[in-house]
TIRO-2110 file (N, C-alpha, C; in Angstrom, 1 decimal):
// TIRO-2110
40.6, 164.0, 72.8, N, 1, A
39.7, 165.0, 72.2, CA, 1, A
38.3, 164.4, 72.0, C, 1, A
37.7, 165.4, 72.5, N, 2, A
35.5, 164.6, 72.1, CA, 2, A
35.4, 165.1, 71.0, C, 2, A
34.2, 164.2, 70.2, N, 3, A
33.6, 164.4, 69.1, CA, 3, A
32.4, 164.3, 69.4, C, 3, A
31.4, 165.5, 69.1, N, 4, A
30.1, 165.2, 69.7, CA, 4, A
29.7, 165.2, 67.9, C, 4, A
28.8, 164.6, 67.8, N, 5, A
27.8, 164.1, 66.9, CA, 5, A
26.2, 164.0, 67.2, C, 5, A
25.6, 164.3, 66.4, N, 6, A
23.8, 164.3, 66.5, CA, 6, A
23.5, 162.7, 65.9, C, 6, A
22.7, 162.6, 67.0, N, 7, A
22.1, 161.1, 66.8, CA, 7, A
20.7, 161.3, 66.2, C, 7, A
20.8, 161.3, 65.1, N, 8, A
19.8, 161.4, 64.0, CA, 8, A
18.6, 160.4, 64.1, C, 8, A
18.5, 158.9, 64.6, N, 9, A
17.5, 158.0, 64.9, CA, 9, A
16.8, 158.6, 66.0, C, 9, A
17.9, 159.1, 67.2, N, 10, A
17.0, 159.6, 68.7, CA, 10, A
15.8, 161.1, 68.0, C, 10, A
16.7, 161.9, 67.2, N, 11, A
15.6, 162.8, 67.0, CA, 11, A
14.2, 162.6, 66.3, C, 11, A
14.4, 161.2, 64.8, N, 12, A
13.5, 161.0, 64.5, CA, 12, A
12.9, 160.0, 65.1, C, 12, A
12.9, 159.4, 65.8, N, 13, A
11.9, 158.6, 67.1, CA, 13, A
11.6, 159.9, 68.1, C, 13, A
11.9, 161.0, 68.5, N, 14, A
11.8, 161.8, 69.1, CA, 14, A
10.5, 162.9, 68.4, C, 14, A
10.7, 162.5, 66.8, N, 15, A
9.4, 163.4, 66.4, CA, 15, A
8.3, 162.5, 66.3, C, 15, A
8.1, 161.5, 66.0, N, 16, A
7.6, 160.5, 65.7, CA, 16, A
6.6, 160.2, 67.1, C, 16, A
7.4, 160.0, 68.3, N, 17, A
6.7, 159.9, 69.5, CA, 17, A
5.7, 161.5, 69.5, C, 17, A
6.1, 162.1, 69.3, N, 18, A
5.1, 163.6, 69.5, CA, 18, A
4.0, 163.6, 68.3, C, 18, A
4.5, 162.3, 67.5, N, 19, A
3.3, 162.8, 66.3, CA, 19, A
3.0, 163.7, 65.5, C, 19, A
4.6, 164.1, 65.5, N, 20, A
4.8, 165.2, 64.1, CA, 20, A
5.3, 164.9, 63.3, C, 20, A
4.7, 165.8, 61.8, N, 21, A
5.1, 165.5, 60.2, CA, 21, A
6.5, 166.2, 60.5, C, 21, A
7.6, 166.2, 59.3, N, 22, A
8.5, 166.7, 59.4, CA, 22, A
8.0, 168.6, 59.1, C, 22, A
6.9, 168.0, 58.2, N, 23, A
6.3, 169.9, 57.7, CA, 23, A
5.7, 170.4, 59.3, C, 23, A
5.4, 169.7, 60.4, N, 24, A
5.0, 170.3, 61.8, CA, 24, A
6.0, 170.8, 62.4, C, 24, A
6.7, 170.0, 62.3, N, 25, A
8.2, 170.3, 63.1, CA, 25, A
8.9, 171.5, 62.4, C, 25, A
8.9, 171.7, 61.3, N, 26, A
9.5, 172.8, 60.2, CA, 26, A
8.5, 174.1, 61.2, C, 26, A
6.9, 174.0, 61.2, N, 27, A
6.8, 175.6, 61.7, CA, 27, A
6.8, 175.8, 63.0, C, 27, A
6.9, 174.7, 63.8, N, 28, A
7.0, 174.7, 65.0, CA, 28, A
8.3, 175.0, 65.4, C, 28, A
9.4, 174.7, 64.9, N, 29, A
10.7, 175.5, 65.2, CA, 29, A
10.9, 176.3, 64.6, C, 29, A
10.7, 176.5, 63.3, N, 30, A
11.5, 177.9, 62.2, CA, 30, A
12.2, 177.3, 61.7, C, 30, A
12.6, 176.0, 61.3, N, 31, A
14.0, 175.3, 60.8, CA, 31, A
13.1, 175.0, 59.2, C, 31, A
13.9, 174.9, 58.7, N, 32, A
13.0, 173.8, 57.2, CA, 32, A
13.0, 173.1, 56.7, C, 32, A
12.1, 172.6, 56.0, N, 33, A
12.1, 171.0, 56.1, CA, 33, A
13.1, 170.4, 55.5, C, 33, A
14.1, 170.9, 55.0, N, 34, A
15.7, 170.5, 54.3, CA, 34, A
16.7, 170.1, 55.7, C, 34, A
16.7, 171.0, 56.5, N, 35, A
17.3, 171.1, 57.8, CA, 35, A
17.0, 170.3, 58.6, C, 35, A
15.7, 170.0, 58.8, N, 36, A
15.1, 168.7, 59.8, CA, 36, A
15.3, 167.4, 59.1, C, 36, A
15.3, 167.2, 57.6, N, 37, A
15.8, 165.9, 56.7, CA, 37, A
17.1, 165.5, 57.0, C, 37, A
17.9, 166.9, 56.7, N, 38, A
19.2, 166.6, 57.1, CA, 38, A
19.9, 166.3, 58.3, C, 38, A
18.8, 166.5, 59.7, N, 39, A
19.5, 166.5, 60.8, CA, 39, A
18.8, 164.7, 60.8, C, 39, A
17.8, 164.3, 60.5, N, 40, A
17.2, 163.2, 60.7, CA, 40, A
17.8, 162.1, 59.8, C, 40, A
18.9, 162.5, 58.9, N, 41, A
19.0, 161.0, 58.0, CA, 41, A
20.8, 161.4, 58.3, C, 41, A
21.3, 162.1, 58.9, N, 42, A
22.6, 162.4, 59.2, CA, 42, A
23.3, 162.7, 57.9, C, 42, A
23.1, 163.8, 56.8, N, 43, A
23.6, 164.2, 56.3, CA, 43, A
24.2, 165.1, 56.2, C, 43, A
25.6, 165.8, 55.6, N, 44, A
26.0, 166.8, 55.7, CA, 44, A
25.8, 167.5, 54.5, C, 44, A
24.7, 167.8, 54.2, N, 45, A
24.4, 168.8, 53.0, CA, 45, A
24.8, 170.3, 53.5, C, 45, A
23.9, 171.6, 52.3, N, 46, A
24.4, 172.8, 52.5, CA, 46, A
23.3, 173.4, 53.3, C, 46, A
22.7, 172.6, 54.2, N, 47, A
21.3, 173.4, 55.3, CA, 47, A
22.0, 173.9, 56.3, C, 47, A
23.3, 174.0, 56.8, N, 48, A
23.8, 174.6, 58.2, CA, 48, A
25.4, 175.1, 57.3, C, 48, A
25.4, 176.2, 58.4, N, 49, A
26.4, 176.9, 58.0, CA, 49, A
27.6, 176.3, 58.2, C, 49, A
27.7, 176.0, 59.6, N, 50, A
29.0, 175.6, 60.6, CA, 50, A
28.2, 174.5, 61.2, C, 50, A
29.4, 173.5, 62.0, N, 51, A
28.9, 172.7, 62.9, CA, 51, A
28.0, 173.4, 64.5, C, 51, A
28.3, 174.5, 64.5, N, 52, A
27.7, 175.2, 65.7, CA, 52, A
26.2, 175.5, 65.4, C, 52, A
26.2, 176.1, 63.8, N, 53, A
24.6, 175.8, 63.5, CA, 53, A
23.5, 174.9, 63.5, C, 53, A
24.6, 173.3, 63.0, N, 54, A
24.2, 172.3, 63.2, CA, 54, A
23.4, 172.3, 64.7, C, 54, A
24.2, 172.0, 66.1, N, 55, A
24.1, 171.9, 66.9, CA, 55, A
23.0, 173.0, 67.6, C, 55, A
22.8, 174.2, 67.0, N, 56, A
21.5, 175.3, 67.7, CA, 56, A
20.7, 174.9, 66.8, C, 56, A
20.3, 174.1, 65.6, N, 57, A
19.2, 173.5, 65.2, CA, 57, A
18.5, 172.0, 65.9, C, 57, A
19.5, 171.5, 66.6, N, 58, A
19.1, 170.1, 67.6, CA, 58, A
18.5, 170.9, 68.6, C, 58, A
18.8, 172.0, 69.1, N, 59, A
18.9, 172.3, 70.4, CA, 59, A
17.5, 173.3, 70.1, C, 59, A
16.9, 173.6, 68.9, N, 60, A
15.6, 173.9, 68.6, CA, 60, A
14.8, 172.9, 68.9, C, 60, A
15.1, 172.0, 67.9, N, 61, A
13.9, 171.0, 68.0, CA, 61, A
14.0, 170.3, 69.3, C, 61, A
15.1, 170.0, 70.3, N, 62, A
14.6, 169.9, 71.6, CA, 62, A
13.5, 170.7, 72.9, C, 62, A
14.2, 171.8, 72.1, N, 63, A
13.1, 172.8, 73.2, CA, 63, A
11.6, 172.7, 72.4, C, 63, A
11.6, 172.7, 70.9, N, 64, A
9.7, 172.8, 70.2, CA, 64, A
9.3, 171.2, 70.9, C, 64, A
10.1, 170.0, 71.3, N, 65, A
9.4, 168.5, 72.2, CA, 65, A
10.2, 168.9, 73.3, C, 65, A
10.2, 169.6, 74.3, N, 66, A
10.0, 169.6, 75.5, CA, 66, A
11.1, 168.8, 76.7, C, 66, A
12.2, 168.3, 75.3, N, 67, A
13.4, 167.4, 76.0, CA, 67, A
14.5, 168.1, 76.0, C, 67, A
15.6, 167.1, 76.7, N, 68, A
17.0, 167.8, 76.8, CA, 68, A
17.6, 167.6, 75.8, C, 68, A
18.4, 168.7, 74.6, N, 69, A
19.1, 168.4, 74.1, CA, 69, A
20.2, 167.5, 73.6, C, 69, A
20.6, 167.3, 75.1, N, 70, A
21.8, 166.3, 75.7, CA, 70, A
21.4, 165.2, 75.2, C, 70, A
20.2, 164.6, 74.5, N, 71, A
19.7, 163.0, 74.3, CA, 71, A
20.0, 162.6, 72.8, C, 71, A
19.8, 164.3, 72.0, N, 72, A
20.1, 163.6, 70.7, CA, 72, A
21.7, 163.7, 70.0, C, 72, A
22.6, 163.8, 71.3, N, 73, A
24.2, 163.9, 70.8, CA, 73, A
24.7, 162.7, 71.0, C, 73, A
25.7, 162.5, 70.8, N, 74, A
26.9, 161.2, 70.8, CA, 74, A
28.2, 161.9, 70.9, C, 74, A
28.6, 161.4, 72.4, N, 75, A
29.8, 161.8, 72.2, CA, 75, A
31.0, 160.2, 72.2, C, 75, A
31.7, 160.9, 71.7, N, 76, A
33.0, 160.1, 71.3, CA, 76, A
34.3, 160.0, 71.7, C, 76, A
35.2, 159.8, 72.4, N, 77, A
36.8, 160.2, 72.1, CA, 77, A
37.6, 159.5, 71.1, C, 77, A
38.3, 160.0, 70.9, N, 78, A
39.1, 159.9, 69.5, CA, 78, A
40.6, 160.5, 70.2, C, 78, A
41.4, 160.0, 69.9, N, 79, A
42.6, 160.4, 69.6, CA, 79, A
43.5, 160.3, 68.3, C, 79, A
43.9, 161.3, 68.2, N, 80, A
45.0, 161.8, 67.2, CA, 80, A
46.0, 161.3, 67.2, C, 80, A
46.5, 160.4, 66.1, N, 81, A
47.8, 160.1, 66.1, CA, 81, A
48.8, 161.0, 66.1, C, 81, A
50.2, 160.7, 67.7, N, 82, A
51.2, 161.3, 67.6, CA, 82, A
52.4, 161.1, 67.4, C, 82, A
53.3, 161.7, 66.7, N, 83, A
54.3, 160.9, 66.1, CA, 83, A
55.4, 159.9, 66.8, C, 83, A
55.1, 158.7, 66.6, N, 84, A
55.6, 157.6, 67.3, CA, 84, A
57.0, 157.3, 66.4, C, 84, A
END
């Protein structure tokens, strides 16, 4: 099974290189600045509904810097223990 996860250091070096405040990035996508804190310090607060929200807010702030989404995930495999 994959686990994809947001890589929270790629996106804030990602705004940082563009030389945006977190309040730029907030009207430059539509997200707010609770949603950009939280995608930037890897928290799971109450700023996204679902993990699919999560993931169409990365996929904002990649299109407002001009990169591929694909940079700021992590994926993982993991398996499930089965009964042995």
């Amino acid at each position: 099974m994959l686990n994809t996860t947001v890589n929270f250091k790629r996106l804030t070096d990602a705004r940082y290189e563009h030389g945006l405040s977190i309040s730029e990035l907030s009207m430059i996508t539509g997200l707010t600045e609770n949603q950009i804190n939280e995608l930037e310090n890897g928290k799971e607060g109450n700023s996204f509904v679902e993990y699919e929200h999560r993931i169409d807010c990365v996929k904002r702030v990649a299109e407002a810097l001009g990169v591929n989404y694909a940079q700021f995930l992590s994926s993982s495999e993991f398996f499930l223990p089965g009964p042995e």
